[in-house]
PDB file of N, CA, C and O in Angstrom:
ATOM      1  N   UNK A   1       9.768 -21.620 -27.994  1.00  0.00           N
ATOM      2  CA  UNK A   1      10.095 -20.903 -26.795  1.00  0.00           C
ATOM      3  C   UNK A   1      11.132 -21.723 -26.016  1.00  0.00           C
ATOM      4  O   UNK A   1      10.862 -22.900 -25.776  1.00  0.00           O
ATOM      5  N   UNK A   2      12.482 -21.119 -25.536  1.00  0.00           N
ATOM      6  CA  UNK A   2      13.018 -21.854 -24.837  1.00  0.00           C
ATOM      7  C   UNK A   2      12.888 -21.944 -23.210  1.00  0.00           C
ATOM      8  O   UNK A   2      12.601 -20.919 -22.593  1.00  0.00           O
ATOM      9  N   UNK A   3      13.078 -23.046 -22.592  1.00  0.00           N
ATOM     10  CA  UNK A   3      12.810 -23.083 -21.397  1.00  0.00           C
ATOM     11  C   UNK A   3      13.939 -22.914 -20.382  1.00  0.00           C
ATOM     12  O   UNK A   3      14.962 -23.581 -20.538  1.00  0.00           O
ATOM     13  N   UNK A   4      13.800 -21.874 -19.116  1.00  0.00           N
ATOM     14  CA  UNK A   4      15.169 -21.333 -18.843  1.00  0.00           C
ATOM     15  C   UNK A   4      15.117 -22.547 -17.613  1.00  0.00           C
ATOM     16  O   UNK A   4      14.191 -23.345 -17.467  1.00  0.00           O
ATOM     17  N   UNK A   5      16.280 -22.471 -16.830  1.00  0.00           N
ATOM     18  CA  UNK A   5      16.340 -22.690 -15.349  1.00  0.00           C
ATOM     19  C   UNK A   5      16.066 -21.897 -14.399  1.00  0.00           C
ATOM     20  O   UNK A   5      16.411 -20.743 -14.147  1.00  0.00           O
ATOM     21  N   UNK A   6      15.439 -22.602 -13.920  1.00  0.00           N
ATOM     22  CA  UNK A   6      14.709 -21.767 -12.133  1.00  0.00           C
ATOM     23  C   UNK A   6      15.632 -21.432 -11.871  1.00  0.00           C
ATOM     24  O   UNK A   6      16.641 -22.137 -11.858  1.00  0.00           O
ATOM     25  N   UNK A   7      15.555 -19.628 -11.426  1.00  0.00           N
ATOM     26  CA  UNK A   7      16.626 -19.148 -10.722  1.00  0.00           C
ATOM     27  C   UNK A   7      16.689 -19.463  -9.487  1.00  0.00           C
ATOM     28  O   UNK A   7      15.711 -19.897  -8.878  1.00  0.00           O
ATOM     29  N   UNK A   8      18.185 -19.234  -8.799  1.00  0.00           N
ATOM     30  CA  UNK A   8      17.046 -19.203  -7.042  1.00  0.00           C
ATOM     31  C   UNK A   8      17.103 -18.149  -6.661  1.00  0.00           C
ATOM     32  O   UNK A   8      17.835 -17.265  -7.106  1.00  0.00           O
ATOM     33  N   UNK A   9      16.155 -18.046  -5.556  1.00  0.00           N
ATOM     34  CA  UNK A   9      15.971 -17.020  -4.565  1.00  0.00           C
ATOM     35  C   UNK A   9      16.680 -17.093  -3.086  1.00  0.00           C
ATOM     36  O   UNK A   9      16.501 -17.983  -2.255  1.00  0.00           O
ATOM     37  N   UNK A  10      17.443 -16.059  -2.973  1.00  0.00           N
ATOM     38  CA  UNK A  10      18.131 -16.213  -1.427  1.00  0.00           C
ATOM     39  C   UNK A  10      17.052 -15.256  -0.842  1.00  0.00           C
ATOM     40  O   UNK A  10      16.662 -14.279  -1.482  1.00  0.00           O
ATOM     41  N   UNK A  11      16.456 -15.652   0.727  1.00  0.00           N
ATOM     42  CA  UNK A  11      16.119 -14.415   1.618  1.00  0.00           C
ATOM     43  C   UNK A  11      17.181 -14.216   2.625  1.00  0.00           C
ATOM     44  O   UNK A  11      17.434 -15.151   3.385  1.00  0.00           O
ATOM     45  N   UNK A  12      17.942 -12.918   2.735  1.00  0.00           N
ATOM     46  CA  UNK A  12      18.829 -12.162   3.457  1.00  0.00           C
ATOM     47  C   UNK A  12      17.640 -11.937   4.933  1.00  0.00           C
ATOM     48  O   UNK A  12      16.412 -11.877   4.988  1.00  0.00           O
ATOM     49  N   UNK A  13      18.670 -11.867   5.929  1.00  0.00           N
ATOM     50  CA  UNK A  13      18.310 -11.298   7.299  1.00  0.00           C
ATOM     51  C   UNK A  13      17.760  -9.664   6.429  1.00  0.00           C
ATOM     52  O   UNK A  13      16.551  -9.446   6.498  1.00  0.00           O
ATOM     53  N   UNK A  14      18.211  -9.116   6.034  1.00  0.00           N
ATOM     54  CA  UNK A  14      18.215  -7.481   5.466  1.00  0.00           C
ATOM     55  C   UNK A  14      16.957  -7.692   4.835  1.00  0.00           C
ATOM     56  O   UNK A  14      15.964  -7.429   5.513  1.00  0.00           O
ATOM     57  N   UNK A  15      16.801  -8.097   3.717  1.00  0.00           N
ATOM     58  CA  UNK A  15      15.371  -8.591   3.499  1.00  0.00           C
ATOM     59  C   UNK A  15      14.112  -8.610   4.585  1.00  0.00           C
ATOM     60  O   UNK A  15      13.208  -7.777   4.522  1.00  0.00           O
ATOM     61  N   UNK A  16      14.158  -9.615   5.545  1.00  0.00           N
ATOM     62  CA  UNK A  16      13.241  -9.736   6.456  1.00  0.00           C
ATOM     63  C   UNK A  16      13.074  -8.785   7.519  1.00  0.00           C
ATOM     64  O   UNK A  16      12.034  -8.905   8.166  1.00  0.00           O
ATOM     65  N   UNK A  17      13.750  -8.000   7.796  1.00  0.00           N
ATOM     66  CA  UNK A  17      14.194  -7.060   8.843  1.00  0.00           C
ATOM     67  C   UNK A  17      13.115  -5.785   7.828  1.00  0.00           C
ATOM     68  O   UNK A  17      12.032  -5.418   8.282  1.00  0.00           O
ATOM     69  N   UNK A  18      13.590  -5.322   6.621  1.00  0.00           N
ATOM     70  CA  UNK A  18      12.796  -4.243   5.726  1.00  0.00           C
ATOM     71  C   UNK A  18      11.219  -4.731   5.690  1.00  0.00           C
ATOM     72  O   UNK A  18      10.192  -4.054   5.725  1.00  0.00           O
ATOM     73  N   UNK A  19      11.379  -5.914   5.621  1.00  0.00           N
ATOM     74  CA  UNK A  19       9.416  -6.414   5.418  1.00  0.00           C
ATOM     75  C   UNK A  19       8.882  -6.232   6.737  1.00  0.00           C
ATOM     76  O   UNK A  19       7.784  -5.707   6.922  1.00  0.00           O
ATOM     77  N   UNK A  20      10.101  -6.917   8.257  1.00  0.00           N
ATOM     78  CA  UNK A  20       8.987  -6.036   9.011  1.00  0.00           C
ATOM     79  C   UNK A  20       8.593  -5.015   9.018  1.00  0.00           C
ATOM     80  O   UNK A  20       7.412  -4.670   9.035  1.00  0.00           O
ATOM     81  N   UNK A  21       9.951  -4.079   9.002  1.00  0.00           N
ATOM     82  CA  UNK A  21       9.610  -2.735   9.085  1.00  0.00           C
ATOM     83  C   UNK A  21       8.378  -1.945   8.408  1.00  0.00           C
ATOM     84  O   UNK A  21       7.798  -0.955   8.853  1.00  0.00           O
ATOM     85  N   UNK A  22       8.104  -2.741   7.060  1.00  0.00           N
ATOM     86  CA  UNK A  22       7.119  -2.104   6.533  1.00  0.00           C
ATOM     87  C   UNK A  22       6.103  -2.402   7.096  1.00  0.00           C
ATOM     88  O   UNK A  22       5.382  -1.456   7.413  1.00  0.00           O
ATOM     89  N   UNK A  23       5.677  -3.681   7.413  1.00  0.00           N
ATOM     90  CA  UNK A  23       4.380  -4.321   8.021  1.00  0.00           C
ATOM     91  C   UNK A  23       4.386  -3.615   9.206  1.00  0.00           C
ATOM     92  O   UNK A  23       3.237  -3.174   9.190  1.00  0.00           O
ATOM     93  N   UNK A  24       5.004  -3.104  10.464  1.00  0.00           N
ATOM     94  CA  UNK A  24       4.415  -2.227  11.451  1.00  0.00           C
ATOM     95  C   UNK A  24       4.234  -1.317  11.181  1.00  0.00           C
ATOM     96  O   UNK A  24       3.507  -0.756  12.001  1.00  0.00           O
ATOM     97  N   UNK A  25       4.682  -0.342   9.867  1.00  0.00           N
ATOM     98  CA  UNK A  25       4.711   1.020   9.680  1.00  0.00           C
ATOM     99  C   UNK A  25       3.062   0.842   8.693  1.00  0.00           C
ATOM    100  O   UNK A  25       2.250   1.767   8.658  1.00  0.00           O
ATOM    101  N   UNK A  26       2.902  -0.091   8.190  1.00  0.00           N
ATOM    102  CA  UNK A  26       1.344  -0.420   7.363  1.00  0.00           C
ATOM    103  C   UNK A  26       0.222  -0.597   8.396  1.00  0.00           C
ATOM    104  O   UNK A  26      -0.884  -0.155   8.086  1.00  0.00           O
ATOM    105  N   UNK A  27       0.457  -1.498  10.197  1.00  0.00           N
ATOM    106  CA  UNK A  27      -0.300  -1.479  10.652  1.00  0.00           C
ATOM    107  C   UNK A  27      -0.220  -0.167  11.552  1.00  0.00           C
ATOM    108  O   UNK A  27      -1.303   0.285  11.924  1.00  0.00           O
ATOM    109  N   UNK A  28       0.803   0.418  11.897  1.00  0.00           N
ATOM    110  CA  UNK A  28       0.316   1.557  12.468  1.00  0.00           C
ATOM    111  C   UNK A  28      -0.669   2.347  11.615  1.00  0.00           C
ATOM    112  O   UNK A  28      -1.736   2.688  12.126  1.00  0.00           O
ATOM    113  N   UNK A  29      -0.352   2.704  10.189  1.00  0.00           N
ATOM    114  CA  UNK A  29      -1.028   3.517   9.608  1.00  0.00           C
ATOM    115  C   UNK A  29      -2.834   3.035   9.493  1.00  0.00           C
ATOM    116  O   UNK A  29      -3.763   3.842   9.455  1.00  0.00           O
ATOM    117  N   UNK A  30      -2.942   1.734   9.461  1.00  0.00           N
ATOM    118  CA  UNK A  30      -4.276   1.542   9.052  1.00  0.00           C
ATOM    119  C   UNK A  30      -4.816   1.758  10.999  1.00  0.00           C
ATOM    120  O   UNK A  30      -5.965   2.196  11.046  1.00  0.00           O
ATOM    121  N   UNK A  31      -4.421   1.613  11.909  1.00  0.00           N
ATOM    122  CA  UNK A  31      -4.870   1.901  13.280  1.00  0.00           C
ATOM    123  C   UNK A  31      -5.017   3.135  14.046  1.00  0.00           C
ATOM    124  O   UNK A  31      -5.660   3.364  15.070  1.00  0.00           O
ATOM    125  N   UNK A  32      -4.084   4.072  13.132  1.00  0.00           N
ATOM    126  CA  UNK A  32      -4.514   5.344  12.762  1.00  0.00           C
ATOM    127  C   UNK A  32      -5.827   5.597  12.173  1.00  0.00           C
ATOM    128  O   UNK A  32      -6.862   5.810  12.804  1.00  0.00           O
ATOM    129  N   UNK A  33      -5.713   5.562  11.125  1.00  0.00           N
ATOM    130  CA  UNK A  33      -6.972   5.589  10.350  1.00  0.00           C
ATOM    131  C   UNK A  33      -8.192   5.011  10.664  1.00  0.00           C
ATOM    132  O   UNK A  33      -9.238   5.615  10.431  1.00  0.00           O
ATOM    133  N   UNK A  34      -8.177   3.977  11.135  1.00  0.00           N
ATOM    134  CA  UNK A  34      -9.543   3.146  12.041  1.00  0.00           C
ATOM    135  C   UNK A  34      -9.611   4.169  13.562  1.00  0.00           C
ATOM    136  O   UNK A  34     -10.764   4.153  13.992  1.00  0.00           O
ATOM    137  N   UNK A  35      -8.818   4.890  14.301  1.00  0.00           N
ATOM    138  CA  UNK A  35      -9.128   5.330  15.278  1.00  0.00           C
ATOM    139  C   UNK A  35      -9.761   7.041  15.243  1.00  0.00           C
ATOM    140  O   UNK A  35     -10.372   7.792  16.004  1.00  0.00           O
ATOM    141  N   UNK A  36      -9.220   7.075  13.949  1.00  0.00           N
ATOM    142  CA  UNK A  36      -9.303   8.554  12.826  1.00  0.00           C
ATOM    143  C   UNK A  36     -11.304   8.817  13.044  1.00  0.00           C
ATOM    144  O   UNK A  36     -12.140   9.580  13.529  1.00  0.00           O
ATOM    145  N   UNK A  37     -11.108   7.265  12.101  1.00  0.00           N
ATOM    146  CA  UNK A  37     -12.580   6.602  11.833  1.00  0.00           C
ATOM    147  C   UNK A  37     -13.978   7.164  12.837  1.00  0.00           C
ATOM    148  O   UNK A  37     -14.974   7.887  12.839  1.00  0.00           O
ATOM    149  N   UNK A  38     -13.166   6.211  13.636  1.00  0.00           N
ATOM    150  CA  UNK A  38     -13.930   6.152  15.145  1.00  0.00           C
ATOM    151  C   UNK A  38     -14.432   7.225  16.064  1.00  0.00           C
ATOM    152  O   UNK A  38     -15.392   7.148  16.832  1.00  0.00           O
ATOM    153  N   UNK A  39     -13.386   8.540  15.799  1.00  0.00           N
ATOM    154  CA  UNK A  39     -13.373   9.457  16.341  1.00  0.00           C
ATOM    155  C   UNK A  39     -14.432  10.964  15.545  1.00  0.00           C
ATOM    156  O   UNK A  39     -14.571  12.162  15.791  1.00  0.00           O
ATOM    157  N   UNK A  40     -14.851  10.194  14.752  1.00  0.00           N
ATOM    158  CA  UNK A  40     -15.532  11.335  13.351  1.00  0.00           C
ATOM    159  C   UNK A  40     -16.702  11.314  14.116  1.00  0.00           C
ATOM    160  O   UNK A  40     -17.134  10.565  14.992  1.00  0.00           O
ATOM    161  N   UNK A  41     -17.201  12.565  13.430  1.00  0.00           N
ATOM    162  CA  UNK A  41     -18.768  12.824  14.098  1.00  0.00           C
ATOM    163  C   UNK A  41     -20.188  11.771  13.881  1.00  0.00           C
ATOM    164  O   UNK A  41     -20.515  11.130  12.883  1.00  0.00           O
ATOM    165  N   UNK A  42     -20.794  11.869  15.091  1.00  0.00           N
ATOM    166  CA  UNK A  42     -21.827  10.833  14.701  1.00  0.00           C
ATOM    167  C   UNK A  42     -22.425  11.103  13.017  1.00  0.00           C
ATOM    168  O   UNK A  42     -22.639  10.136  12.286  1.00  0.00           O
ATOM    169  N   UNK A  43     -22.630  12.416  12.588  1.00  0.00           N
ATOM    170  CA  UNK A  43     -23.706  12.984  11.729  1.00  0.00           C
ATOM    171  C   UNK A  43     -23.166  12.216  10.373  1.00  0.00           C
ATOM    172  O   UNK A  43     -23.891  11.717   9.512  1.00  0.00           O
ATOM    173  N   UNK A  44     -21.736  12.237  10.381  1.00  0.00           N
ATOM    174  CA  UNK A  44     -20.826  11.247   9.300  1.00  0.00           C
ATOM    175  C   UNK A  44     -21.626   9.756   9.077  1.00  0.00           C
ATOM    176  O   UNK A  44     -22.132   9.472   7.992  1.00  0.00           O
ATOM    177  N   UNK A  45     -21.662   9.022  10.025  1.00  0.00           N
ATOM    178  CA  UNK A  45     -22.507   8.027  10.124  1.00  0.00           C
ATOM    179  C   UNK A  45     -24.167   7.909  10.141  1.00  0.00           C
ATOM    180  O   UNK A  45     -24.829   7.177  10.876  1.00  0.00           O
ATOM    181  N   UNK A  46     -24.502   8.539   9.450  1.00  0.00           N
ATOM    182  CA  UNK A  46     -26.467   9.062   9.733  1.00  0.00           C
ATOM    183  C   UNK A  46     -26.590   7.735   9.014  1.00  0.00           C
ATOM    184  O   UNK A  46     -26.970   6.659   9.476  1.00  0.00           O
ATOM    185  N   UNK A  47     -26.099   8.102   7.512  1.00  0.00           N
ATOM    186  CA  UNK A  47     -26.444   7.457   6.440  1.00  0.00           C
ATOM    187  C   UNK A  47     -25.252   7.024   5.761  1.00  0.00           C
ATOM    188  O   UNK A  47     -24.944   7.626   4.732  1.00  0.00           O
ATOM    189  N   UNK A  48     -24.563   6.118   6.151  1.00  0.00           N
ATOM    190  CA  UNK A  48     -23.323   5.633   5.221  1.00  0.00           C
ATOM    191  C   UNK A  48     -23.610   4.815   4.201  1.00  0.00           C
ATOM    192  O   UNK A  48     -22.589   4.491   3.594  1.00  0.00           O
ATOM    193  N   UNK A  49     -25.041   4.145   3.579  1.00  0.00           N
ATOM    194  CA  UNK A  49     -25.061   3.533   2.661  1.00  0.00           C
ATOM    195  C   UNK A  49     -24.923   4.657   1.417  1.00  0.00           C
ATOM    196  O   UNK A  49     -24.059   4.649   0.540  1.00  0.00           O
ATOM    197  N   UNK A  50     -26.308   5.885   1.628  1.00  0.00           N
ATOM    198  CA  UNK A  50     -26.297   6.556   0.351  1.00  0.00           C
ATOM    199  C   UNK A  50     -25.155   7.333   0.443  1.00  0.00           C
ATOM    200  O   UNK A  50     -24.726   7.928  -0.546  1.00  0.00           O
ATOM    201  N   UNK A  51     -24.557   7.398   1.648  1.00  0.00           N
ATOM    202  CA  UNK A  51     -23.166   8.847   1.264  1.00  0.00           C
ATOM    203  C   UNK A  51     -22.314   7.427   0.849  1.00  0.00           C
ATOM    204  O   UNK A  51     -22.427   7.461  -0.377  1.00  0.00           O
ATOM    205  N   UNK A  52     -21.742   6.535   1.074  1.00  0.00           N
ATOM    206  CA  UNK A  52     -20.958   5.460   0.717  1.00  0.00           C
ATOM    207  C   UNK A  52     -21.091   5.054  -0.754  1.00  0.00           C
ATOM    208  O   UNK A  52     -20.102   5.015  -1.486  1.00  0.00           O
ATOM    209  N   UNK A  53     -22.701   4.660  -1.309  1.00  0.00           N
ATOM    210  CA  UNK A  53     -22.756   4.336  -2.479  1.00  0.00           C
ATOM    211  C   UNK A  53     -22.060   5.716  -3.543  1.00  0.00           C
ATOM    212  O   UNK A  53     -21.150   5.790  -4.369  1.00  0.00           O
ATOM    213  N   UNK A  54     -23.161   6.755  -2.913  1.00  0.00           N
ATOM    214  CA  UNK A  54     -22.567   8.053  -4.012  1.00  0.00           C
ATOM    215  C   UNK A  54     -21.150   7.815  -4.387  1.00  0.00           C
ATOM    216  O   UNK A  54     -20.736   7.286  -5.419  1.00  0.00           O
ATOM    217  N   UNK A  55     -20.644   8.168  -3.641  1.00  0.00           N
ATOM    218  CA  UNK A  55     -19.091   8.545  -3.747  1.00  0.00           C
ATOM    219  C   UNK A  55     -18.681   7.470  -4.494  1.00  0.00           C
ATOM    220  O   UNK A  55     -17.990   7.700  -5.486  1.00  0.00           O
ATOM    221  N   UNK A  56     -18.959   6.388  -4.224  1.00  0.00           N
ATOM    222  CA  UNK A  56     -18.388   5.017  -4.725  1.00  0.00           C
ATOM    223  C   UNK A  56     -18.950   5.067  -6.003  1.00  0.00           C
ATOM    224  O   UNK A  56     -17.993   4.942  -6.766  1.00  0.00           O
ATOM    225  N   UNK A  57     -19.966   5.181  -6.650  1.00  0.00           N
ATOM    226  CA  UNK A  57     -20.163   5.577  -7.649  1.00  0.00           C
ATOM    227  C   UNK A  57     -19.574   6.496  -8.728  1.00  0.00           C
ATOM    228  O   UNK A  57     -19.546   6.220  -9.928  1.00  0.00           O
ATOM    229  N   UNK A  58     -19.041   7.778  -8.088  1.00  0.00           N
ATOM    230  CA  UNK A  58     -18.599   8.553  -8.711  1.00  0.00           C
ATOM    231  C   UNK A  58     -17.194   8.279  -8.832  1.00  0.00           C
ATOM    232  O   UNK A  58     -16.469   8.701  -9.732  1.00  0.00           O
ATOM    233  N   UNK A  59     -16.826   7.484  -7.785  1.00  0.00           N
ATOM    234  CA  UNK A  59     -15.096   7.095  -8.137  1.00  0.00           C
ATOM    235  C   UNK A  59     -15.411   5.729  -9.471  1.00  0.00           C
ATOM    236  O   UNK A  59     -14.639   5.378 -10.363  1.00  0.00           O
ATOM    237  N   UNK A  60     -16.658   5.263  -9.191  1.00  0.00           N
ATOM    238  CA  UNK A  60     -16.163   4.131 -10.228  1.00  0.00           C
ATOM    239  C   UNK A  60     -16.317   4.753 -11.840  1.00  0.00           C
ATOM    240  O   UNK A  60     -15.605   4.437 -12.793  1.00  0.00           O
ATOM    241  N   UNK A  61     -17.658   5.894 -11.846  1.00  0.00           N
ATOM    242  CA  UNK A  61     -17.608   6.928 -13.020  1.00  0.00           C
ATOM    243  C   UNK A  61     -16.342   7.263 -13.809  1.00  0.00           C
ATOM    244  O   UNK A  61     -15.817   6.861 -14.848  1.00  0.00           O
ATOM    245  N   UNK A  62     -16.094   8.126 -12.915  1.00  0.00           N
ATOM    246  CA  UNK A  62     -14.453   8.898 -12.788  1.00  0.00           C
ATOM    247  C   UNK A  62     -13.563   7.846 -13.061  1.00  0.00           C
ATOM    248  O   UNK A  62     -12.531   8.310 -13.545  1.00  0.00           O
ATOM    249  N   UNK A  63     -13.529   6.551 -12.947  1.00  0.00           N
ATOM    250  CA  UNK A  63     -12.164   5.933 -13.361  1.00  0.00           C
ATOM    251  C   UNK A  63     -12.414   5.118 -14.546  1.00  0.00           C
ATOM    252  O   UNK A  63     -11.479   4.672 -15.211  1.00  0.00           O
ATOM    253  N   UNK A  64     -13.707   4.894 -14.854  1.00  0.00           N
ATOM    254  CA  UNK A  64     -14.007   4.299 -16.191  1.00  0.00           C
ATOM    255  C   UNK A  64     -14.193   5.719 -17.022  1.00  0.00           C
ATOM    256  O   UNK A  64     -13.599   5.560 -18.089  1.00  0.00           O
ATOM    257  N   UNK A  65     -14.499   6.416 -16.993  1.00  0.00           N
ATOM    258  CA  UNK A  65     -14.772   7.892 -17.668  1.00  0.00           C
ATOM    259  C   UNK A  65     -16.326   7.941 -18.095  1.00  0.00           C
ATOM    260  O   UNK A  65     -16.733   8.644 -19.019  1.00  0.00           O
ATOM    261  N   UNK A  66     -16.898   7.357 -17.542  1.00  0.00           N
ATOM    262  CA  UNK A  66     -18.425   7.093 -17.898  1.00  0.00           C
ATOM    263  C   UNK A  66     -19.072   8.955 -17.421  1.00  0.00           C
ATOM    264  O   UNK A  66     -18.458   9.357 -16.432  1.00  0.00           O
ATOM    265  N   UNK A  67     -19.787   9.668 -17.790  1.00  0.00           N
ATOM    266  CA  UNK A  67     -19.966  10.984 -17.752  1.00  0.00           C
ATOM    267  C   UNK A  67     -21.735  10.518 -17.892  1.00  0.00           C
ATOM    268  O   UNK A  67     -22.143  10.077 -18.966  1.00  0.00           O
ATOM    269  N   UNK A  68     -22.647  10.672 -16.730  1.00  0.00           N
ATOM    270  CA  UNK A  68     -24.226  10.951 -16.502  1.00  0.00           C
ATOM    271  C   UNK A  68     -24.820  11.676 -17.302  1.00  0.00           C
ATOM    272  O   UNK A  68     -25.919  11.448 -17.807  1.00  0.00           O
ATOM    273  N   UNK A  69     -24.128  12.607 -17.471  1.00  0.00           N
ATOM    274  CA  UNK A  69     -25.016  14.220 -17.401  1.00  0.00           C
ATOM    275  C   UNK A  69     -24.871  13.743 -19.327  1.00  0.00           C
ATOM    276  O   UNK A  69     -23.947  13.283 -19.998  1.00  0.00           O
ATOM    277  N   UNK A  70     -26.452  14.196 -19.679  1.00  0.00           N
ATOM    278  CA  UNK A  70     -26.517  14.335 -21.095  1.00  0.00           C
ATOM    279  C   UNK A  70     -25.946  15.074 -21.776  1.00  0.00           C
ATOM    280  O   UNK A  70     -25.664  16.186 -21.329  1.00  0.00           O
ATOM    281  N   UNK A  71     -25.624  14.746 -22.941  1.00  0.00           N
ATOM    282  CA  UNK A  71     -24.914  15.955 -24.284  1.00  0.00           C
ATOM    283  C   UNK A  71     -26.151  16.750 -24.442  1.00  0.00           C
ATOM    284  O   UNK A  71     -27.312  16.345 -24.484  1.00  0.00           O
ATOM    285  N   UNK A  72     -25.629  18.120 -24.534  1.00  0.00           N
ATOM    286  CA  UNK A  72     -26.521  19.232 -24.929  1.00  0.00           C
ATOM    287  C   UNK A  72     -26.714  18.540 -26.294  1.00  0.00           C
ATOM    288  O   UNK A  72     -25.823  17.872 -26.820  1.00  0.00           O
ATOM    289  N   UNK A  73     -28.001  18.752 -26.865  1.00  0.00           N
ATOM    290  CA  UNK A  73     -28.528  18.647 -28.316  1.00  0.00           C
ATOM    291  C   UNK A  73     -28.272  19.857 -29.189  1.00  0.00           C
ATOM    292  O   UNK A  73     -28.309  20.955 -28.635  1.00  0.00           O
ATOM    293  N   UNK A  74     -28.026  19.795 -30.446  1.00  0.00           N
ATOM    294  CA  UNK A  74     -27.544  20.838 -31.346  1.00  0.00           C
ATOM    295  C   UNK A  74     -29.031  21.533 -30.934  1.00  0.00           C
ATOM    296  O   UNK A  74     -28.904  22.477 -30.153  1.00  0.00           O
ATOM    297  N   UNK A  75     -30.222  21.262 -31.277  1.00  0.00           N
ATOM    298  CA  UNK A  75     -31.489  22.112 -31.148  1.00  0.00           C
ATOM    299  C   UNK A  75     -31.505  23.270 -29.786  1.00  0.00           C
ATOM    300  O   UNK A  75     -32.088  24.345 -29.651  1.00  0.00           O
ATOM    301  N   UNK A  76     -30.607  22.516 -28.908  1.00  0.00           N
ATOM    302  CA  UNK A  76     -31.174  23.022 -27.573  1.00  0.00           C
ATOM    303  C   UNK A  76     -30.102  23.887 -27.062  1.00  0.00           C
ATOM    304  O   UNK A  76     -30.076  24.415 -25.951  1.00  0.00           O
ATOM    305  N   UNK A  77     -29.140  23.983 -28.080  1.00  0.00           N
ATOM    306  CA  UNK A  77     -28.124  25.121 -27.599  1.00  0.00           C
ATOM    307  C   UNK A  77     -28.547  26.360 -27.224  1.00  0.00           C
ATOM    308  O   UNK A  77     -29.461  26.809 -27.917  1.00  0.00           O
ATOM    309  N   UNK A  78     -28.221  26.931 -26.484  1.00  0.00           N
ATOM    310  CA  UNK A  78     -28.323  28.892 -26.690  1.00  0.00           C
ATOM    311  C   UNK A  78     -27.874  29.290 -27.552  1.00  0.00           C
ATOM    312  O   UNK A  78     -26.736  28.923 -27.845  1.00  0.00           O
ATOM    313  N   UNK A  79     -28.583  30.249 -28.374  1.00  0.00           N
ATOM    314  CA  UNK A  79     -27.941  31.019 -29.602  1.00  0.00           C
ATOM    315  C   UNK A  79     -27.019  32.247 -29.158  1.00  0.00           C
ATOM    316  O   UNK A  79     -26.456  32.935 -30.010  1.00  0.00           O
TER     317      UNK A  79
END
């Protein structure tokens, strides 16, 4: 394997100026969303562990493809 030279890196004013921009436009959005939060009905909050776990469950299902529900058995089909 050959070994290259470290490139360098310049940071431009233009550069830093775009990263703020993104970082206030990221914290507005998440202070949105936390005030979004805040503003939801108590009844949302009864039970946020089992409505929290569910869902979280089913997203982790859904992205591994793991499927609960049993295979019908050849015996147990409807004819």
């Amino acid at each position: 394997m050959l070994r290259r030279t470290p490139t360098r890196i310049e940071l431009k004013i233009d550069d830093l100026e775009e990263f703020e921009a993104v970082k206030k436009a990221r914290e507005l959005e998440q202070k949105q969303k936390k005030t979004l939060a805040e503003s939801a009905s108590p009844s949302m909050h009864a039970t946020p562990e089992v409505v929290g776990n569910k869902s979280r469950m089913d997203t982790v299902f859904q992205r591994i493809g793991y499927d609960p529900k049993p295979l019908p058995q050849p015996s147990r089909l409807p004819h």
